[in-house]
N, C-alpha and C positions, 0 to 999 in steps of 0.2 A: 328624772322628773322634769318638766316643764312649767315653766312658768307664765308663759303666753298663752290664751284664751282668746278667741275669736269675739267679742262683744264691745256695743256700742249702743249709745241710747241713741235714742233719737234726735239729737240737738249734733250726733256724731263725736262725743266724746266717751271715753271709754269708762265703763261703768264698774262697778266695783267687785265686778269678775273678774277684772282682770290687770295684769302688774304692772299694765303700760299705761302714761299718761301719753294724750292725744292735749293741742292748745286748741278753747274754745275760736271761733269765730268773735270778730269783731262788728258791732252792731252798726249800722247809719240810719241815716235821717233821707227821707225821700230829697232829691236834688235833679232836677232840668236845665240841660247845658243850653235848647235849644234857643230861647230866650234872650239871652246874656250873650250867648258869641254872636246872633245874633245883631246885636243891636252892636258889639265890638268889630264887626264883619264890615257892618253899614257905616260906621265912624271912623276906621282906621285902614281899612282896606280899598283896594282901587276896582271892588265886583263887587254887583248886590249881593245879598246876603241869598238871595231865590236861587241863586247857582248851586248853595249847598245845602239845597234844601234836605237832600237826601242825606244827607254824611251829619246831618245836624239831630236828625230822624235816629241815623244808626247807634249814633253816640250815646245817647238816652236811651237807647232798647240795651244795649251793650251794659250803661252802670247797672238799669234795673234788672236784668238779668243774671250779673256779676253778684247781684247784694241779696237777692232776694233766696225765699227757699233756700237757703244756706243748711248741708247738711255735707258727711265727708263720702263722696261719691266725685267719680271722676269726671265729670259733667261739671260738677262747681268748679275745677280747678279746671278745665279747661275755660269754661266762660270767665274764669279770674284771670287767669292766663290772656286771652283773649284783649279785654279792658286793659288791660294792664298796657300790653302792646302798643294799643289806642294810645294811651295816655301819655307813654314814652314820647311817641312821635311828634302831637301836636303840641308839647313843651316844646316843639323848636317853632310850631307857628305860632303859637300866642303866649303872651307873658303869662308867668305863672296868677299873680293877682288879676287875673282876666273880668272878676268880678261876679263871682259865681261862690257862693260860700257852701261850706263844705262841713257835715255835724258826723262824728265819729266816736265809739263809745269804747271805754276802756273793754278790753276784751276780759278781763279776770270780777274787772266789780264796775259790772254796767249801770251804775249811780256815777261814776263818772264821764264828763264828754270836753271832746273840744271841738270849737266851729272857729273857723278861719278861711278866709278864701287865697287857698294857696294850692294851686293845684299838684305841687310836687307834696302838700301830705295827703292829697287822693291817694297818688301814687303810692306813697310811703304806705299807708293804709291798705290799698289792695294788695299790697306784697305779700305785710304780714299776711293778711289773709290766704294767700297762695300758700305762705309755708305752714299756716294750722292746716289747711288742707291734705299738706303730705304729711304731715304729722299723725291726721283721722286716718289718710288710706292706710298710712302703715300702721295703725291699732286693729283697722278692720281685718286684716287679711288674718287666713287661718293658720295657724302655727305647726301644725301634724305633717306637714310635709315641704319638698324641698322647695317647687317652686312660689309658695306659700311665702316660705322663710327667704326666697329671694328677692319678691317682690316686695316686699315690708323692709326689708335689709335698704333699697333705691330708695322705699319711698323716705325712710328716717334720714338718710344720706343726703337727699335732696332739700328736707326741712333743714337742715342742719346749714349746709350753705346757701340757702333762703333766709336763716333770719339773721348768720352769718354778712350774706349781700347788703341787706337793709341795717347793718349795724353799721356798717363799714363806708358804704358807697352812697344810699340812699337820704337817712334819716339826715344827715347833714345839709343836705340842700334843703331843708324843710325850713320854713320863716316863721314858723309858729310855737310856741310852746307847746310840745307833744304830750299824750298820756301817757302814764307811769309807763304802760306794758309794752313802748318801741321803747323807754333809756337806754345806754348802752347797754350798761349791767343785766335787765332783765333779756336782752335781745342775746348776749353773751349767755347769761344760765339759759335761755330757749336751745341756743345753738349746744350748748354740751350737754345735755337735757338729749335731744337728738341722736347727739352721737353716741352717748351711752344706748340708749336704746337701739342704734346700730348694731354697734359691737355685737350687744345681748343676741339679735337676730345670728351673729355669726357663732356664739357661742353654742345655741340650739342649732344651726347646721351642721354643728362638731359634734356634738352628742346624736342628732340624729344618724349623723352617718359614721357613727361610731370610728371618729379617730382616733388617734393613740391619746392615751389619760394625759400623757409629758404635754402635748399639745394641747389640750382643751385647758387645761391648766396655765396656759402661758395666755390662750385666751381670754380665761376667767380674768387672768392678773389685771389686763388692760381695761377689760368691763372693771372692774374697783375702782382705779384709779378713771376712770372717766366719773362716774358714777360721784368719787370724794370733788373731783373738780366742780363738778355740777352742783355740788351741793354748797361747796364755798363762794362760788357766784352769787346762788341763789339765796345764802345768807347777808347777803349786803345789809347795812340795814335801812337806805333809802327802799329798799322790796318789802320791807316789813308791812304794808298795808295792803301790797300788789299781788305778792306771790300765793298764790289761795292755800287754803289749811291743807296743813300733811304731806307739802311738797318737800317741804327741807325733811322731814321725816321720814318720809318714803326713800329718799334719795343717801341718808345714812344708810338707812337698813339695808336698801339693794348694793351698797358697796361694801358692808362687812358681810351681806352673804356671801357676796363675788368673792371677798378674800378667803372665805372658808370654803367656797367651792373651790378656787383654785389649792388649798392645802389636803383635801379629799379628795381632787384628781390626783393630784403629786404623789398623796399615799397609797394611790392604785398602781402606779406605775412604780413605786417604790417595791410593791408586793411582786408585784412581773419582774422585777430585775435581782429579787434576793435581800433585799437591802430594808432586811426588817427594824434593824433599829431606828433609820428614818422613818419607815411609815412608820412608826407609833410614835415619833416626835410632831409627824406632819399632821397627826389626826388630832393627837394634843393641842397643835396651833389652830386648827381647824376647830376644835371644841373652846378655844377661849375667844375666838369670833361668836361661837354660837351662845355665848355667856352672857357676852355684853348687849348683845341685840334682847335675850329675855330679862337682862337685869336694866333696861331703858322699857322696856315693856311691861314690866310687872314693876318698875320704882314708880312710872307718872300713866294713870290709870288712861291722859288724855291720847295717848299711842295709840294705846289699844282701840282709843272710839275713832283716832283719825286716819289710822294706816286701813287699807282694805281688807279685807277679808281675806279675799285671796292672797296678797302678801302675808298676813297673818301666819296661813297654813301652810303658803312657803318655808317660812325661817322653821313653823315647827315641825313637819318632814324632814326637812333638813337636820335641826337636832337631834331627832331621832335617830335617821342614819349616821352621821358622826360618832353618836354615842355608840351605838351597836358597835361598827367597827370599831372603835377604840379596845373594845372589852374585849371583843375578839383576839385583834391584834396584840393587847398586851400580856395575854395569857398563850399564845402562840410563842411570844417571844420568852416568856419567863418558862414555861414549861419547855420547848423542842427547840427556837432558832438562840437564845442566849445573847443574841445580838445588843451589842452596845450603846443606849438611849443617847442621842446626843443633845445638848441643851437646845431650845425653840430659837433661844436667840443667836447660834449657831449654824441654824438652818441657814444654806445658801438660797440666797433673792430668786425665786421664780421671773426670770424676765419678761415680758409682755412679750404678748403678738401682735400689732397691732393692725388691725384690718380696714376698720371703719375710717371714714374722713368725710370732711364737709364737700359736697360737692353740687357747685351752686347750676341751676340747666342754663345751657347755653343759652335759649330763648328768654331768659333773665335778666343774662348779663348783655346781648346783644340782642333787643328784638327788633331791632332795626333788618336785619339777616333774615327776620320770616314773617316782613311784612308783606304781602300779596299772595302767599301761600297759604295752604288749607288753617293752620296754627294761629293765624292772628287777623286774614281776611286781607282785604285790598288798606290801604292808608288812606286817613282818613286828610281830607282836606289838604289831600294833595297838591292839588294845583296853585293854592293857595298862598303869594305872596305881597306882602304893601306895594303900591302903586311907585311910593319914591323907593323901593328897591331896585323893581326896575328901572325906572330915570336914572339911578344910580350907576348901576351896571352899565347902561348905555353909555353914562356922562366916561367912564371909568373907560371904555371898549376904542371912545372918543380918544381922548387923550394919551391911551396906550398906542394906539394906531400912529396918532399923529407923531409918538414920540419911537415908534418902531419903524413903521413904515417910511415913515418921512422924514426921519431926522436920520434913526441909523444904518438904516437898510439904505436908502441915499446915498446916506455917506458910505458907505461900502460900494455901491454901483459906482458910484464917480469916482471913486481909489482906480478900480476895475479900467473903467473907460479911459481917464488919462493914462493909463500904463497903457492900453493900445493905441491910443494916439501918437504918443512917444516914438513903440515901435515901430508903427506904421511910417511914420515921416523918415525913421531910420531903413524903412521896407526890412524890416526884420518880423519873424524868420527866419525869409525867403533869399534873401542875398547869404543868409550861410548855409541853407540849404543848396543854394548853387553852384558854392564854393565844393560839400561836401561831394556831392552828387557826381556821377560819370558822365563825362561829355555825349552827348547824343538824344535821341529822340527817347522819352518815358517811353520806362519796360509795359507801362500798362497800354500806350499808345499801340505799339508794336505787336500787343496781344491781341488788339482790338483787330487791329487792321487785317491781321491774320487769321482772322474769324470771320469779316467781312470775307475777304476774296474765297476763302472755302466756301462761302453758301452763293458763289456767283457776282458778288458787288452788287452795285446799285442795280444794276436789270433783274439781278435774280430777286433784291426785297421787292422790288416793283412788281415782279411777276408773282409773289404770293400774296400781292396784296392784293393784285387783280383778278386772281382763283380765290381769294376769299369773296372778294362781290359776287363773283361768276353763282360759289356754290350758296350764298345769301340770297342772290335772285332765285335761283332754282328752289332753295328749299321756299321761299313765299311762293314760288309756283304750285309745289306740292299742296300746300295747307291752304290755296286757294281754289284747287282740285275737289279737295277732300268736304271742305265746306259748300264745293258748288253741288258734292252727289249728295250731302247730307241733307242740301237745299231743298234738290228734284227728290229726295223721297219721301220729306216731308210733304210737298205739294200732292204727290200721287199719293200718301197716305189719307190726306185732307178732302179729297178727291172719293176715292172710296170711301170715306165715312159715310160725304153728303149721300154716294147711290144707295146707300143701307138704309131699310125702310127705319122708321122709328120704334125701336120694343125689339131689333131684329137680334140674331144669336150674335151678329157681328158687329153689334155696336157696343157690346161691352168689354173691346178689344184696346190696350193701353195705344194713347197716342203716340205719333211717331216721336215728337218732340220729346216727350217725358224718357223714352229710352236711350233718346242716344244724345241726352245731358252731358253726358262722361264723357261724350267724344267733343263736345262743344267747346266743354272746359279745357281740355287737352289740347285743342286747336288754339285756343285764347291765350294757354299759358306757352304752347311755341312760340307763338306771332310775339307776344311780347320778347322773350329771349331773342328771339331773330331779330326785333326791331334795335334794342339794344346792343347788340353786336354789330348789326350795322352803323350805327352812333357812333360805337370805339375805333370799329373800322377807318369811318372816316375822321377820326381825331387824328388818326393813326397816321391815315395817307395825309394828311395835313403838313404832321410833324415832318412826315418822309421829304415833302416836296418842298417844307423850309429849310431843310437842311441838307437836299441832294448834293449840293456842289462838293460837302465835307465828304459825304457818303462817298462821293465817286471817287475823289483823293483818297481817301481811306480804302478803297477796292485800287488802287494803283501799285506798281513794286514801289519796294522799300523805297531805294536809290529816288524814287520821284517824291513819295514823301518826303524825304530828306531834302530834297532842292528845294520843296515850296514852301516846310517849313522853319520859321528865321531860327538862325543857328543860336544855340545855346554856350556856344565857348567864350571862355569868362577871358578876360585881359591876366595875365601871370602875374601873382606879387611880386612883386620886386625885392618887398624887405625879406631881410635871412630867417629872421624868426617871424615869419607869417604862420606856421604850424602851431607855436606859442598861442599867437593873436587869436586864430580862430577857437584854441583850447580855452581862451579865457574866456571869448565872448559866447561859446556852447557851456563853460560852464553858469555864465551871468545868464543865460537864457532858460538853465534848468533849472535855475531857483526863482527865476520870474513864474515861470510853471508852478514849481510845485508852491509859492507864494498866491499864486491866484485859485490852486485846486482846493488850499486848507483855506481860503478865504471864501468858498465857494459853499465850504462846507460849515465852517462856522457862522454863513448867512443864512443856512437852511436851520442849524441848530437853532438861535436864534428865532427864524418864524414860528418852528415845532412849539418853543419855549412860551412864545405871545399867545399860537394858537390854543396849548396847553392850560393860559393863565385865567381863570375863573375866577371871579372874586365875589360871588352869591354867595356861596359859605360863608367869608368871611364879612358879607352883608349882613344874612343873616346873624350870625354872629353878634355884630357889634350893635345892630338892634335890639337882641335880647339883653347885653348889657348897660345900655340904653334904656330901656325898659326895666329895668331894674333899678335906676336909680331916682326915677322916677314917683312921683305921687300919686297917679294917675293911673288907672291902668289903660283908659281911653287915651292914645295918644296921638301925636302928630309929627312925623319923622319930616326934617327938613334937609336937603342936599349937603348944605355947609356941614352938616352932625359929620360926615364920612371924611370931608377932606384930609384929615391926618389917617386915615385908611388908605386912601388914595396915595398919599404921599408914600408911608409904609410900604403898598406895594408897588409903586413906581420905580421904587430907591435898586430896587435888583438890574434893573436895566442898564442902569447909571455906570458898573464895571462895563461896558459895553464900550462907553466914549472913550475910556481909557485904551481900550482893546484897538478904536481908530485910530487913535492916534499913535499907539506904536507899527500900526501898519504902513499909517501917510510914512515915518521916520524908515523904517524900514523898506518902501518903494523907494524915497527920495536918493535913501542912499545906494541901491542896486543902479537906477537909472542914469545916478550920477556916472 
């Protein structure tokens, strides 16, 4: 048997066919952002307000949209969704009391309202909204089949960490005294309210798909106990005027039926495994749940007018079956199995299954993640920052530079330079490089030269550089050829046009010119390359004819290199341990190395670090809490407001000078 019915009124709460409660819609009051941010745009911002004309437009189609025709179809929850999004974002551009008042009606007993202009309980308000919404889809869906039961299963899952979010995350930023129906406690009974209603969707997926009774049974178990949780929230007694009639009622009955369903699964799978004298303890337990539900129903007549109908004829199908089988099973066992009754309060605990959980949508808890996409639209008032933010920024961009660039990047450059100074006046390196090195002319000289004299020396680069002009002339000869016959046929085509009478078959013949474009083109695009390689050419023969004298020395034998150039043999140390001497000062020179490589690299770290360092966030930021403490919501941000901003994040630089100063200590002493 089922208990789920497809039905819903019109307002999209679920009517009295059916066992599931849906949470009404929350009512408002018509409200126009465009006005008010307006006039907050033109007094606190550094752009008229006519920039956002349009975003000012969207916002106010967006709430009337979000509030209006309220019904539970997936349209509402996306335009709620939607707003919602909206509203997330522009709490980072304008303060919440922006100055926009805001009228919101209790959702259970719409005689009550509150108006405040805070615009974190819009937000607060369209939330819940969002989660009565998955609340109505999953009432509406049809229960007779599977993806039915899967889609109602998301949608209760979703309400459930929706009013879970706004119990937890949301309602506490709100500045106002809220209505009854966000408290914790009722946002708390909404939220297990929810997931009892989950669970139940997975209980009917078990039975639909006929699993084993041990399992449906361990499902029932968890449905009760959600179900008793729910109802002890919902009992608070600050809810006594909020919680609408028949909810605490309803929410007993469906968890003592869940425990006798779960005791009449158990005595089915009892019967499948032999184990008769359990099932007829189990159905015994099963039949004093079904006691108690008709001795609360028939003791206070008010049950009967406040529970629905349809739960009504739940619990009484249910008694019926219980009973059947008990009478069954007890006469099975006293007649043919003899099996031994154990006491109910012996029975071992059906442990739960538990399936269902709150789970809040991502675009909830983060719609920042799908602002510009199809889900929430582009953001609104984007561009949009106070004028001294940016002065800010810049003052801030200011003083970082000057305190990166010029003070410690500087100061790193001039560590750098005085070490090469140093070694320069010592000609180091290069004097132990001269030391280390083989007497004689560089290997890489003696390659060169030897490459030189293979291709002829100085006459032979002479002589191709002189076949390069040669074959430069000649090809401008060609392509001055080719342009002189494309000339002459142009002319004699031009020529025979004029003899052609006018109207004749041969004047509608393409001109010469239009056909042989392509050759034009092609001639324009050599002459350029040819003129250009002549250019290089003569950079070329330039450099050749500045530097022949080396060229021809470098085409000469070895032995004449050698004579001309001044000889490289170093004077002999004379000290015994000069081997020592050079071992020390290659090793003083490899840690001057690798002291300038890691200081090469912690200069680059450092710029990555300044380039990295934004402080808009945290502009932003310290405005809004600024704004907060505030009277006003029209305000006026002054430079000095940030300086302990500024200082805060200056202060990370600051290990930086320490960092110099064990470098200056650590060159001093190398060079020493």
């Amino acid at each position: 048997m089922f208990l789920f019915r497809p039905a819903a009124t019109a307002d999209g709460v679920a009517n009295d066919n059916s066992t599931m409660f849906a949470v009404k819609f929350k009512a408002t009051e018509k409200t126009i952002f465009n006005k008010a941010l307006a006039e907050y745009i033109a007094s606190s911002y550094a752009e008229p307000p006519e920039v956002y004309r349009d975003d000012l437009r969207v916002l106010d189609e967006l709430r009337e949209a979000a509030t209006a025709a309220l019904d539970g179809n997936p349209n509402v929850l996306k335009r709620n969704i939607r707003y919602y999004g909206q509203l997330a974002f522009i709490l980072s551009k304008f303060p919440a009391d922006v100055g926009i008042s805001f009228t919101w009606y209790n959702s259970f007993t719409s005689d009550t309202e509150v108006s405040c202009q805070d615009l974190y309980f819009e937000r607060a308000s369209v939330l819940f909204n969002i989660g009565a919404a998955y609340s109505q889809l999953g009432c509406r869906e049809g229960h007779s089949d599977m993806d039915s039961l899967n889609r109602a299963f998301n949608y209760f899952q979703q309400a459930a960490g929706t009013f879970g979010y706004l119990q937890r995350k949301i309602v506490g930023e709100c500045r106002t005294q809220l209505t009854t129906d966000m408290s914790a406690y009722m946002l708390t009974a909404l939220e297990n309210l929810m997931l009892c209603q989950a669970q139940e969707c997975v209980w009917h997926r078990s039975a639909l798909s006929r699993m084993k009774d041990a399992n449906i049974a361990r499902i029932a178990t968890h449905v009760a106990e959600l179900y008793e949780q729910a109802m002890q929230s919902a009992s608070q007694g600050s809810l006594a005027g909020t919680i609408p009639n028949g909810w605490v009622d309803h929410l007993k009955v469906k968890g003592l039926y869940f425990r006798a369903e779960a005791q009449q699964r158990k005595s089915m799978s009892c019967l499948a495994s032999s184990q008769y004298g359990e099932e007829v303890a189990r159905l015994q337990a099963a039949q004093e749940y079904c006691n108690q539900i008709s001795e609360l129903v028939s003791y206070d007549q008010r049950w009967s007018k406040l529970l629905r109908a349809a739960v009504l004829e739940m619990v009484k199908s249910q008694a019926e079956l219980v009973g059947s089988n008990r009478t069954r099973a007890e006469h099975d066992n006293d007649v043919i199995y003899l099996d031994p009754v154990p006491a109910i309060s012996s029975l071992p605990d059906i442990s739960p299954y538990k399936l269902a959980e709150s789970k809040t949508p991502e675009i909830i808890e983060n719609p920042g993640k799908f602002l510009g996409g199809e889900e929430l639209g582009p953001p609104l008032f984007k561009g949009l920052v106070p004028f001294v933010i940016h002065q800010a920024a810049s003052l801030y961009e200011d003083r970082k530079d000057q305190l990166v660039s010029k003070d410690l990047i500087t100061a790193l450059d001039e560590l750098t330079a005085d070490c090469e100074s140093v070694l320069n006046s010592l000609n180091m390196p290069h004097s132990l490089e001269a030391i280390k090195k083989p007497i004689g002319l560089p290997p890489n000289i003696l390659v060169g030269a030897d490459e030189i004299r293979s291709d002829g020396g100085y006459i032979g680069i002479k002589r191709l550089l002189d076949s390069a002009i040669v074959s430069n002339t000649r090809a401008n000869e060609l392509l001055d050829a080719a342009e002189k016959a494309l000339y002459d046929e142009a002319q004699e085509d031009q020529r025979v046009q004029q003899r052609v009478p006018k109207g004749g078959r041969q004047a509608k013949r393409i001109e010469s010119a239009e056909l042989t474009n392509k050759f034009r083109a092609e001639i324009a695009k050599y002459r350029d390359v040819i003129n250009r390689a002549r250019e290089s050419d003569a950079t070329i023969k330039a450099q050749v004819d500045m530097w022949s004298q080396f060229f021809s020395l470098l085409g000469s034998p070895r032995d004449e290199i050698e004579r001309q150039v001044p000889s490289t043999t170093a004077n002999p140390i004379t000290d015994p341990h000069h081997s020592q001497i050079v071992g020390r000062l290659q090793q003083y020179m490899d840690e001057i190395t690798l002291m300038k490589r890691e200081r090469a690299k912690s200069t680059e770290k450092l710029k990555r670090i300044a380039n990295e360092d934004d402080i808009t966030p945290a502009l932003n930021e310290e405005m809004q809490r600024l704004a907060a403490l505030s009277a006003t919501p029209i305000l006026q941000f002054e430079l000095h407001q940030f300086e302990d901003l500024f200082a805060q994040k200056l202060d990370k630089y600051m290990t930086w000078r320490k960092y110099i100063d064990e470098e200056r200590e650590a060159q001093l002493e190398l060079l020493d």
